[in-house]
KEKE-3310 file (N, C-alpha, C; in steps of 0.2 Angstrom, whole numbers, plus 5000, padded with zeros to 4 digits):
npx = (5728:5728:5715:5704:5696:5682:5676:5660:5653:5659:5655:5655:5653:5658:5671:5676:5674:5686:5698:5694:5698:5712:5719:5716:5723:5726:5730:5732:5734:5727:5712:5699:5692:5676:5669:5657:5661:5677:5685:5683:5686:5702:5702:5704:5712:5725:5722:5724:5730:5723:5715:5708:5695:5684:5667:5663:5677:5682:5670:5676:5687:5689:5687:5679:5666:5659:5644:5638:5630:5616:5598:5591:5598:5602:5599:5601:5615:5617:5612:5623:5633:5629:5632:5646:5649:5654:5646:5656:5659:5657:5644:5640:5629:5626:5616:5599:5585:5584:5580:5590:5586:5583:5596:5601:5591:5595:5608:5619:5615:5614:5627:5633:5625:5626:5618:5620:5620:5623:5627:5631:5641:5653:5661:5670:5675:5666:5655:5637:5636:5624:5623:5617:5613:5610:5602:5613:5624:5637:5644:5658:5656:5650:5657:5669:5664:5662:5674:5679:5669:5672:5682:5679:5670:5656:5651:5635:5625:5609:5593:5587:5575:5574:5580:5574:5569:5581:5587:5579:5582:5597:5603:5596:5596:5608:5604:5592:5598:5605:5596:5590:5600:5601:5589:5592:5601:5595:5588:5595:5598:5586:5588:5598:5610:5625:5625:5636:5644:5631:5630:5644:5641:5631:5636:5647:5641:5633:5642:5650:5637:5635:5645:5644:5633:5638:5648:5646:5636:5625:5607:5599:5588:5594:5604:5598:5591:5599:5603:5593:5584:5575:5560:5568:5576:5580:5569:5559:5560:5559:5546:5538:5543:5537:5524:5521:5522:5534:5540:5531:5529:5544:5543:5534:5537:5552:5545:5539:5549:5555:5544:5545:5556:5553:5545:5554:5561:5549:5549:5542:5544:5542)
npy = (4807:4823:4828:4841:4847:4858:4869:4876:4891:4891:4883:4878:4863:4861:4868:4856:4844:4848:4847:4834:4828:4834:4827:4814:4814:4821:4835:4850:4859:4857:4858:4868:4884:4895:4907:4919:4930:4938:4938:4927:4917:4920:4916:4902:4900:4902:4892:4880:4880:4880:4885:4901:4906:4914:4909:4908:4905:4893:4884:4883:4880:4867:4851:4845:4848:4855:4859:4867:4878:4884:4878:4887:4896:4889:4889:4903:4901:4891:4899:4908:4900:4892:4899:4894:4882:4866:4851:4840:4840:4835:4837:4839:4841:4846:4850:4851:4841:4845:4839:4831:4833:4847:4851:4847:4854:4865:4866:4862:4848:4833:4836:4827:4823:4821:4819:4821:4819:4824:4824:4834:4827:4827:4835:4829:4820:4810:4808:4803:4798:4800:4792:4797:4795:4806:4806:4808:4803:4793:4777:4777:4793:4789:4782:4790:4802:4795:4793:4807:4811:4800:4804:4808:4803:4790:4780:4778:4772:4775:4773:4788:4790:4787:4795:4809:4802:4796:4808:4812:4802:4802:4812:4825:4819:4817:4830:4826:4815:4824:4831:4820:4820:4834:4832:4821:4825:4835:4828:4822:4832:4833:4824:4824:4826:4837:4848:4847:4833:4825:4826:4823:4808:4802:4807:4799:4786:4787:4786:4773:4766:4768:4764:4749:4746:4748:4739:4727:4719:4715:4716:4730:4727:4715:4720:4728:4721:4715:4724:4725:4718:4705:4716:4725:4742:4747:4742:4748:4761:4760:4757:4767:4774:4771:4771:4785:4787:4787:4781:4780:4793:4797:4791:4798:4811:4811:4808:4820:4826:4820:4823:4835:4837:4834:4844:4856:4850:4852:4864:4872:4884:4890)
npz = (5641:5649:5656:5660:5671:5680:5690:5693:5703:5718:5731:5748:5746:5734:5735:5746:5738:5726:5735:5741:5728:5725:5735:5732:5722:5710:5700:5703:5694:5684:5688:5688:5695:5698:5705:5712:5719:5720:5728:5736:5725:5724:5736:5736:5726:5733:5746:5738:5727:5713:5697:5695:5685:5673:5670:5657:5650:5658:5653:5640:5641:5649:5653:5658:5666:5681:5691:5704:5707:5716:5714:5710:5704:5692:5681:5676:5674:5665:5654:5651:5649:5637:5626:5624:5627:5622:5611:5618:5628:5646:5656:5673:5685:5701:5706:5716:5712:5696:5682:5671:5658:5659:5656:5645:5636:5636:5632:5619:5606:5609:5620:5634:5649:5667:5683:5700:5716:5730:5748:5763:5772:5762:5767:5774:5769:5769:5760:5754:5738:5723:5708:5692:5674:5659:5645:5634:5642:5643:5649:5652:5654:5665:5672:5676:5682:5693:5697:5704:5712:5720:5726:5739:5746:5746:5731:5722:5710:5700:5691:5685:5688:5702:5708:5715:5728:5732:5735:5746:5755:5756:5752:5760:5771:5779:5791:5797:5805:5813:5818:5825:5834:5842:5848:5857:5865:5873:5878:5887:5895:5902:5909:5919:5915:5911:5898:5888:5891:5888:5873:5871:5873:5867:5853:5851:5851:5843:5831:5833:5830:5817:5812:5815:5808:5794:5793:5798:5792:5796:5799:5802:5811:5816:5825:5831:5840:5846:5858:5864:5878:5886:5895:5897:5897:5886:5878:5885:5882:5865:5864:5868:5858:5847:5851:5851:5838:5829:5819:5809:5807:5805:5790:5783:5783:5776:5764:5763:5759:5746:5738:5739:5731:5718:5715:5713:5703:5692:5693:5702:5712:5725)
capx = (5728:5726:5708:5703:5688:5680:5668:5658:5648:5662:5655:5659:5654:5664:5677:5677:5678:5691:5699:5695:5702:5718:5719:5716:5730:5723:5737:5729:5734:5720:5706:5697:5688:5672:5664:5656:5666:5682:5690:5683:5691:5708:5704:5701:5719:5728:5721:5721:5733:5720:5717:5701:5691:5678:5661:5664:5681:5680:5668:5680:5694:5687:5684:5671:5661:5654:5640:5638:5625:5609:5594:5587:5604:5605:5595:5604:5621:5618:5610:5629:5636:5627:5635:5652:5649:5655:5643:5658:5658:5653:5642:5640:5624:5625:5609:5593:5578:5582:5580:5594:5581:5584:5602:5600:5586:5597:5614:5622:5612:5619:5629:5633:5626:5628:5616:5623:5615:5627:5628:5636:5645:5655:5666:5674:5678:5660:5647:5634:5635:5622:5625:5611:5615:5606:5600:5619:5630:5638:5647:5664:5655:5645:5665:5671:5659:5664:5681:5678:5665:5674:5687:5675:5664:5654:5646:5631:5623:5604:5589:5588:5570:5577:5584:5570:5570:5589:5588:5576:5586:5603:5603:5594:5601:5612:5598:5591:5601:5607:5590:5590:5606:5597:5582:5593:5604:5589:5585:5601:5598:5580:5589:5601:5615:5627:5626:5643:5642:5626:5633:5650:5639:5627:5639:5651:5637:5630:5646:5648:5633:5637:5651:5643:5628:5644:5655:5645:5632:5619:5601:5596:5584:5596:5607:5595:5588:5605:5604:5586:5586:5567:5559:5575:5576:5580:5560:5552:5561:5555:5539:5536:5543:5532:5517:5522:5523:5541:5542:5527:5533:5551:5542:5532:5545:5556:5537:5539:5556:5554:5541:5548:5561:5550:5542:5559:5560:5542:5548:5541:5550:5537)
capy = (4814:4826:4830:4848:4848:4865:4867:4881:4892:4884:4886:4872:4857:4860:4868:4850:4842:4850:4845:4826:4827:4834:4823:4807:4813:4825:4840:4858:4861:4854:4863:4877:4886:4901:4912:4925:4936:4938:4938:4919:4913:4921:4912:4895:4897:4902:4887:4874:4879:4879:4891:4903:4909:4914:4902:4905:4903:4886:4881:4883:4875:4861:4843:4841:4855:4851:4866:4865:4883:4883:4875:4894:4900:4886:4893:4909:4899:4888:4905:4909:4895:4887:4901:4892:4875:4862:4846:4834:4844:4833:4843:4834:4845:4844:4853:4846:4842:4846:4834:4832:4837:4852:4854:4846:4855:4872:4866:4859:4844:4828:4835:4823:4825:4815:4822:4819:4820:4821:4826:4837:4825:4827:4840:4825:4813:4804:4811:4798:4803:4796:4798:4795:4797:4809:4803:4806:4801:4785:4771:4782:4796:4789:4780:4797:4806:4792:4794:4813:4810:4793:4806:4813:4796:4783:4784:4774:4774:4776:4777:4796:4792:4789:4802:4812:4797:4798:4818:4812:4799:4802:4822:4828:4815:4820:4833:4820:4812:4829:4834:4818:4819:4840:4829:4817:4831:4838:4822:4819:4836:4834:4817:4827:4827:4842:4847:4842:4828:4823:4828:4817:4801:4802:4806:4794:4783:4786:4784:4766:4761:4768:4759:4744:4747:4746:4732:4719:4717:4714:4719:4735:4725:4712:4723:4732:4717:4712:4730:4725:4713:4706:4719:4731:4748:4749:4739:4752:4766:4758:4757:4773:4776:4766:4773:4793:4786:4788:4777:4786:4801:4798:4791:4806:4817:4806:4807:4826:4827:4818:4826:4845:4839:4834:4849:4859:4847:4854:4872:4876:4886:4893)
capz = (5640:5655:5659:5666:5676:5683:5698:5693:5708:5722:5738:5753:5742:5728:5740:5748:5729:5723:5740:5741:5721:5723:5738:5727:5717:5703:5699:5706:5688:5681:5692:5688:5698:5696:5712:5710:5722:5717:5735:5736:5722:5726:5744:5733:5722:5739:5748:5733:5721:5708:5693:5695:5676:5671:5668:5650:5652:5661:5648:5633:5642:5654:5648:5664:5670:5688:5691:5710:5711:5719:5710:5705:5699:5686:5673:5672:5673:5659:5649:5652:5646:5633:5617:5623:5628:5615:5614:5617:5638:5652:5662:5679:5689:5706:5709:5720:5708:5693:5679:5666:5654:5659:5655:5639:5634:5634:5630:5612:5606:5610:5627:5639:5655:5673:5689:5707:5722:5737:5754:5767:5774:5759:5770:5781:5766:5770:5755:5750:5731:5720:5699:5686:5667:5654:5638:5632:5643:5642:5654:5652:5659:5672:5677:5676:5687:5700:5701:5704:5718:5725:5731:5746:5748:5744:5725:5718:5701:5702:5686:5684:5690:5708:5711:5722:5734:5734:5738:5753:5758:5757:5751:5765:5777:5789:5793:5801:5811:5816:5824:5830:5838:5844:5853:5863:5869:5877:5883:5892:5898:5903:5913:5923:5911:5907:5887:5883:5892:5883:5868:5869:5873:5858:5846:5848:5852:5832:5828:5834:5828:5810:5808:5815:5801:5789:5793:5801:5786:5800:5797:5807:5814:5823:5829:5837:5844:5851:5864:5866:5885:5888:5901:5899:5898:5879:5876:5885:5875:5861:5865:5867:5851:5842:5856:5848:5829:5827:5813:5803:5806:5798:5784:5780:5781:5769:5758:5761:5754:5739:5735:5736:5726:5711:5716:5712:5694:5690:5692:5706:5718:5731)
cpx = (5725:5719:5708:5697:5689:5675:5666:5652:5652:5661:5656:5660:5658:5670:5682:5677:5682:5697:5701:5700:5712:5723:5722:5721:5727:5725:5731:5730:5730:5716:5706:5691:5684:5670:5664:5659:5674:5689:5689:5687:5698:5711:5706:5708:5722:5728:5724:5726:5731:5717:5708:5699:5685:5673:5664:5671:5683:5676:5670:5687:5694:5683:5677:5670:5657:5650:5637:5634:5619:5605:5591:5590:5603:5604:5601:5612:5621:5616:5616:5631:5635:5630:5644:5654:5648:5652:5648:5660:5655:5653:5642:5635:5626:5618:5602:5588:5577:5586:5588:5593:5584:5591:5603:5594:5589:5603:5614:5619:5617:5626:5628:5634:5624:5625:5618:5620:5620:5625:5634:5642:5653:5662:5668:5678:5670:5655:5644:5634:5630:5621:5619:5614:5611:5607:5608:5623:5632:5643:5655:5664:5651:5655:5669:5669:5662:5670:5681:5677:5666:5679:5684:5669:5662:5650:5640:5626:5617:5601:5588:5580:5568:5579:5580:5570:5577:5589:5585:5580:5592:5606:5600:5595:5603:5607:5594:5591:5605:5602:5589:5596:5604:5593:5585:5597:5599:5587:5589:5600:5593:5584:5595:5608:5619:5626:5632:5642:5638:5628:5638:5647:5634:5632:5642:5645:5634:5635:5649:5643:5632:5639:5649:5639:5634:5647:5651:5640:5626:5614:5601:5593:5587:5601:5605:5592:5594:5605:5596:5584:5576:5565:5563:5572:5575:5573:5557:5554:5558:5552:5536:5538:5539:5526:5516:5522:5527:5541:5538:5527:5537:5545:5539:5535:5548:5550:5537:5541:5556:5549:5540:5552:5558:5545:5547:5561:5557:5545:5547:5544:5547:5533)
cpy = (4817:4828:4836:4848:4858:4862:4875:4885:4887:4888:4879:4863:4855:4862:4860:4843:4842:4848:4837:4825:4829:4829:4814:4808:4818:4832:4846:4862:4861:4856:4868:4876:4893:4902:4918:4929:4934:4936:4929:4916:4914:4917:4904:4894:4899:4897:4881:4875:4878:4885:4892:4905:4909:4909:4903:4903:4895:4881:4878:4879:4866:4855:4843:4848:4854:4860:4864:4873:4881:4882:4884:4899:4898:4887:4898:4907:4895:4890:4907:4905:4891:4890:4896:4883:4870:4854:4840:4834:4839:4837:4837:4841:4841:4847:4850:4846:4845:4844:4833:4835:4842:4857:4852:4849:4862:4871:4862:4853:4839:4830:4829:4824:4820:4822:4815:4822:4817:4826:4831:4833:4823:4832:4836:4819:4807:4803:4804:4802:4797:4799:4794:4800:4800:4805:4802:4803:4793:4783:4775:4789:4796:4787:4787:4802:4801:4791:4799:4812:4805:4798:4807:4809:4791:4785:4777:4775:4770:4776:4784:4796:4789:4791:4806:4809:4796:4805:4817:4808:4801:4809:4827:4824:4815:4826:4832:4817:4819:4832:4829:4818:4828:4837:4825:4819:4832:4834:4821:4825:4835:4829:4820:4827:4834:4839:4844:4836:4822:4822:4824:4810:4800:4802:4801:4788:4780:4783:4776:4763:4765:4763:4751:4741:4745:4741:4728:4715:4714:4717:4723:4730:4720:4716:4727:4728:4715:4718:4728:4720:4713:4711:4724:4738:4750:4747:4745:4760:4764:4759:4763:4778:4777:4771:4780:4792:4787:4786:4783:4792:4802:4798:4795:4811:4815:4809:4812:4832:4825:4821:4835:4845:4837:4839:4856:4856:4849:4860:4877:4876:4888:4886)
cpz = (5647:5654:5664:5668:5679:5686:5697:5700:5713:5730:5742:5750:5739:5731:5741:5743:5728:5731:5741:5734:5721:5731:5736:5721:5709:5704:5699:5698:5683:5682:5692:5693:5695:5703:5712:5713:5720:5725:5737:5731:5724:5734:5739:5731:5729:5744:5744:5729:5715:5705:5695:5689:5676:5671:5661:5648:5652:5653:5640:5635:5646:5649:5653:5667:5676:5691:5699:5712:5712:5713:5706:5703:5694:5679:5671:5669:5665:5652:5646:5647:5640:5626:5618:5625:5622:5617:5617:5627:5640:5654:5668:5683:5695:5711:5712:5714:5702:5687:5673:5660:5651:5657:5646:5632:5629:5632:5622:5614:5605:5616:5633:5647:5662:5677:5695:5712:5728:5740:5758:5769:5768:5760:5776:5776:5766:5767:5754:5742:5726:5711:5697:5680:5664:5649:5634:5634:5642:5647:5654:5657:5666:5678:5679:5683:5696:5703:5703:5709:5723:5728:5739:5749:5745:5736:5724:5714:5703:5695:5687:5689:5698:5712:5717:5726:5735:5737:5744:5757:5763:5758:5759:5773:5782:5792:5798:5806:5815:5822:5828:5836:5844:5850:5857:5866:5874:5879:5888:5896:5904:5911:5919:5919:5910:5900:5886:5885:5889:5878:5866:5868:5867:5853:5847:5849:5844:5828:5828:5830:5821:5808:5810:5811:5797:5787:5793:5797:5789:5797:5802:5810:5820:5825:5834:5846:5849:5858:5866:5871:5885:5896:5903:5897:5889:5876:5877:5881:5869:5860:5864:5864:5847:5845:5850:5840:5827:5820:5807:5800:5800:5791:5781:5777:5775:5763:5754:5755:5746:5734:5734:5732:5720:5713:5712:5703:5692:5688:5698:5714:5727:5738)
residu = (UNK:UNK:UNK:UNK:UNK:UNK:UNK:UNK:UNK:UNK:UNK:UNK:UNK:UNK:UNK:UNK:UNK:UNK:UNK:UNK:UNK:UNK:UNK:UNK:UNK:UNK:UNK:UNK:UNK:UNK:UNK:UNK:UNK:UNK:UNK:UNK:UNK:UNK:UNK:UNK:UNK:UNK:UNK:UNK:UNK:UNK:UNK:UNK:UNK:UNK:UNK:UNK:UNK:UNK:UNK:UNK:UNK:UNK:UNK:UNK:UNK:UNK:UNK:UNK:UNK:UNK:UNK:UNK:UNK:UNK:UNK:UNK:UNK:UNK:UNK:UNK:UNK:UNK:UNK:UNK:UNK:UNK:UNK:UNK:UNK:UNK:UNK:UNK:UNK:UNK:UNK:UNK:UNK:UNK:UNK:UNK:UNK:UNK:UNK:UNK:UNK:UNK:UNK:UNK:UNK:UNK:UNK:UNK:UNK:UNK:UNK:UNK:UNK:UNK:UNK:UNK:UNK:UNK:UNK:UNK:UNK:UNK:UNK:UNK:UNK:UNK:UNK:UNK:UNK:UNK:UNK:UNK:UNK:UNK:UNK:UNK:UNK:UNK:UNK:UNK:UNK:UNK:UNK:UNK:UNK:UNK:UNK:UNK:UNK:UNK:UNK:UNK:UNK:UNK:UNK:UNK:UNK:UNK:UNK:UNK:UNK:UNK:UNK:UNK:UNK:UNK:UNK:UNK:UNK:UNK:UNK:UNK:UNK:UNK:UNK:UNK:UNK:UNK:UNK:UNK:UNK:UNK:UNK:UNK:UNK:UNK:UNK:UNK:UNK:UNK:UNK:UNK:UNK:UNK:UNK:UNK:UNK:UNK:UNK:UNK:UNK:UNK:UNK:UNK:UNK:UNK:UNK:UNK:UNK:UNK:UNK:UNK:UNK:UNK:UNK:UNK:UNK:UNK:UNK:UNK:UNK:UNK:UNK:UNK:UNK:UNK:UNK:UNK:UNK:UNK:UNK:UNK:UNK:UNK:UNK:UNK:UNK:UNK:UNK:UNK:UNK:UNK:UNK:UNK:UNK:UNK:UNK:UNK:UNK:UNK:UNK:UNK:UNK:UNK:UNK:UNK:UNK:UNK:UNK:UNK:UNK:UNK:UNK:UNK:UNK:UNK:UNK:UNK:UNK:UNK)
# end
C-alpha cells in the first residue's frame, strides 16, 4: 500500500528530505508539503512536483507526518494538529531538545512517535541522522523513519535518553568544523597565503581525512600518528594545541551543547 508522508513547516532540511526521497525513488505524488507563505510552497511543487496542504490537511491524509519547525513553533503546531491527527499517524519530530513526551503528551493517546536529530549536511546527501523511538513506536516505525532519512545520509538508532549528546555531537557538528575550517583560513593567511588559496588547501585537506576516518577503520589516533614525524613540524603543532587546551576546550563546548539542549527539553527558551 502506498504510503504518503508530509514534511510540515518545509524549510531547507525538509526541502533537502523531500529531495534525497524522491531521489531514492519515492513518487512526488505521495509528498505533501506545509509553509507558511504561500509563495514557498508554490516554489516547493514547482521544484518537487509535490502537493502543498494545509497542516490539517496533511494530518488527515498523510500516513507519516515529519514536523521539521523550530523548537518554539512546535507547540502551536501540534495545538494545530492534535483535533485531526488519528492515533494510528507517525509523527517523526525533527526538533532540537524536545522529548517525545512532548508530542505524546498532546496528541491521541497511543500515537506513535520517532525523534531525529540530523544535520545540515543533510543538504549534500551527507546528514548524520540519529532516531530514537517514543513509548509507541515500534520496530516498523523506527524501519520506516530510516528509510526516509537514509535517503540524505547516514541513520543510527540511539536511547531517546542520548539524544542531547547526539544534538552536541553530530546536530551542532558541522558548526564545528566549519569554525574550525574559519581559524585555519586565517592561519594560512596569518602565514602569507591568499584566502582562496588557504581555503582550497583545508578543505580538500578535511576532506581527505574524512573519508580516510571512513574507509580505513583506523583509530583517529593512529592515523594522526602516521602525519606525525619525531621532531617534525606536525609535533610542534600539536603541542601547541595541547599547550592552548584545545582539547578541553572542545570538550566543554560539546558539555555546553548538550546541556542547552536539555535546557530546550526543560522548557526553557531564554
Amino acid at each position: 500500500m502506498t504510503q504518503k508522508v508530509a514534511v510540515l513547516g518545509t524549510g531547507k532540511i525538509g526541502e533537502a528530505l523531500l529531495s534525497g526521497m524522491i531521489g531514492s525513488g519515492w513518487a512526488p505524488a505521495d509528498l505533501l508539503v506545509t509553509a507558511r507563505r504561500r509563495e514557498r510552497a508554490d516554489e516547493l511543487r514547482a521544484r518537487h512536483g509535490v502537493t502543498p496542504v494545509t497542516n490539517a490537511e496533511a494530518a488527515k491524509t498523510a500516513d507519516t507526518l515529519i514536523l521539521t519547525v523550530k523548537p518554539q513553533d512546535m507547540g502551536a503546531l501540534l495545538e494545530e494538529l492534535a483535533p485531526h491527527v488519528p492515533a494510528d499517524r507517525l509523527i517523526i519530530s525533527g526538533a532540537a531538545g524536545i522529548p517525545t513526551a512532548f508530542f505524546e503528551e498532546r496528541l491521541a493517546p497511543g500515537t506513535p512517535v520517532v525523534r531525529v536529530m540530523t544535520n545540515t549536511p543533510a543538504l549534500v546527501d551527507e546528514a548524520m541522522s540519529v532516531i530514537s523511538a517514543g513509548t509507541h513506536a515500534t520496530a516498523d516505525h523506527l524501519t520506516h523513519t530510516e528509510e526516509i532519512f537514509g535517503a540524505v545520509g547516514k541513520t543510527l538508532r540511539v536511547p531517546e535518553s542520548q539524544q542531547d549528546a547526539c544534538t552536541a555531537l553530530s546536530g551542532s557538528g558541522p558548526a564545528y568544523f566549519f569554525y574550525l575550517v574559519e581559524a585555519m583560513t586565517d592561519a594560512g593567511i596569518l602565514l602569507g597565503l591568499p584566502r582562496d588559496k588557504a581555503h582550497d588547501l583545508i578543505v580538500q585537506s578535511a576532506i581527505g581525512a574524512a573519508k580516510m576516518l571512513r574507509d580505513s577503520g583506523e583509530h583517529p589516533v593512529k592515523l594522526r600518528e602516521n602525519v606525525t614525524s619525531p621532531a617534525g613540524t606536525t609535533i610542534n603543532a600539536i603541542r601547541e594545541l595541547e599547550n592552548h587546551g584545545v582539547r578541553a576546550a572542545l570538550i566543554a563546548a560539546l558539555e555546553a551543547a548538550r546541556d542547552r539542549s536539555r535546557e530546550l527539553a526543560s522548557g526553557t527558551k531564554d
